[in-house]
N, C-alpha and C positions, 0 to 999 in steps of 0.2 A: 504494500500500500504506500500512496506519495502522503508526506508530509505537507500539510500546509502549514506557514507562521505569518503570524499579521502583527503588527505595532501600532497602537496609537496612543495619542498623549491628549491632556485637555488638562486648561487653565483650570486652577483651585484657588485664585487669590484671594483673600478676604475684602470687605469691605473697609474704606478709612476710618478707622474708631473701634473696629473689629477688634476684642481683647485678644492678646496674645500670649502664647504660654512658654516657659523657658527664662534661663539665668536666674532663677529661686525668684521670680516676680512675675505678677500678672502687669502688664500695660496695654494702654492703646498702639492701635496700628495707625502711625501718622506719615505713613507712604510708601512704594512700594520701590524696593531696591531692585531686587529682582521675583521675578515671577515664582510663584507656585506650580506644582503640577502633578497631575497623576499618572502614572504610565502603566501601559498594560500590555502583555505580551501573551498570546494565544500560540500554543500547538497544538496544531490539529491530526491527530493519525486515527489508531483503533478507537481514543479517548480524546475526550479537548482535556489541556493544562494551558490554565491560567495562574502567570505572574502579575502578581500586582505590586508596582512602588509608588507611595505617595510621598509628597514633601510636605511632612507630620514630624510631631517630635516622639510620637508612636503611635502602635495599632495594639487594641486590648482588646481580651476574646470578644467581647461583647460587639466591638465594632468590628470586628472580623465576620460574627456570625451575621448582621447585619449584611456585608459584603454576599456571605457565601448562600444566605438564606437566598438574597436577586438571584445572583446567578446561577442557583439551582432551578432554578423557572426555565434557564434556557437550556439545560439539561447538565450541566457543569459539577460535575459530585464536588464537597466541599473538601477531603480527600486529595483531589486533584489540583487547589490551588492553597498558590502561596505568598502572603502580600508581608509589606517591609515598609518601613519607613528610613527617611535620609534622616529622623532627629534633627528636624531646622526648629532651632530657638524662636523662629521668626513667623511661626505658622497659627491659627485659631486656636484658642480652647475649646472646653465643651465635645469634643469627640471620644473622653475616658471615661468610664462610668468610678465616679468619685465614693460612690455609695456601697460599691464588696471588690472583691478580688484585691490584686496586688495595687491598684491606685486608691482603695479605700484609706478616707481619710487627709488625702493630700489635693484637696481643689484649692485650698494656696497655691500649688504650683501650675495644676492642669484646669480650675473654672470646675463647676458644675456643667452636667452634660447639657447637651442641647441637641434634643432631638430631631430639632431643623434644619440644625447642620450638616450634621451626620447622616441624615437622607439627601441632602443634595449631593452630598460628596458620593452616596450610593451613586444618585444617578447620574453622578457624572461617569463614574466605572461602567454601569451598565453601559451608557450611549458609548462609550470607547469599547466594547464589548460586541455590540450590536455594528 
């Protein structure tokens, strides 16, 4: 069987005043130095495998399962993929869930979650997906 591989990428930059998380301090985002972005890498053989990297200062199960719950819609086991973050100090909070797991208790550094977010940031994976 031939392999297919596909690439795509799509802007994640916050908006200006967007809190940001990273250097032991929550602040405003008061402009953009350089861009945000998500990247997604697809092989396609007997199985699709998807690699996911965002420019996050991480991915916690909870937003992981969020990722792999979309793209199991397009038939993608969760098994199959594997997503990363670059760790940019310079990225939104609100994407950890502050309330259990190993970020409990630390939205000083990471914001409380924001469910708004974190779905768009879904759908931005998906459309790069799609």
């Amino acid at each position: 069987m031939t392999s297919k591989i596909g690439y795509a990428f799509g802007n994640i930059d916050c908006e200006l005043g967007t809190q940001l998380a990273g250097f032991n301090a929550i602040r405003p985002c008061n402009g953009i130095h350089r861009s945000l972005f998500a990247r997604l890498l697809l092989i396609r053989n007997t199985s699709d495998y998807c690699f996911i990297q965002m420019d996050t200062i991480c991915i916690d199960d909870d937003f992981f399962d969020q990722i792999s719950d979309r793209l199991a819609k397009h038939g993608i086991s969760k098994a199959n993929i594997i997503a990363s973050a670059t760790h940019t100090h310079s990225g939104p909070i609100g994407l950890k869930n502050t309330d259990s797991g190993i970020f409990k208790g630390l939205n000083g550094l990471f914001g409380t979650y924001d469910a708004k977010l974190a779905n768009h940031y879904v759908d931005v994976i998906e459309e790069l997906y799609l």
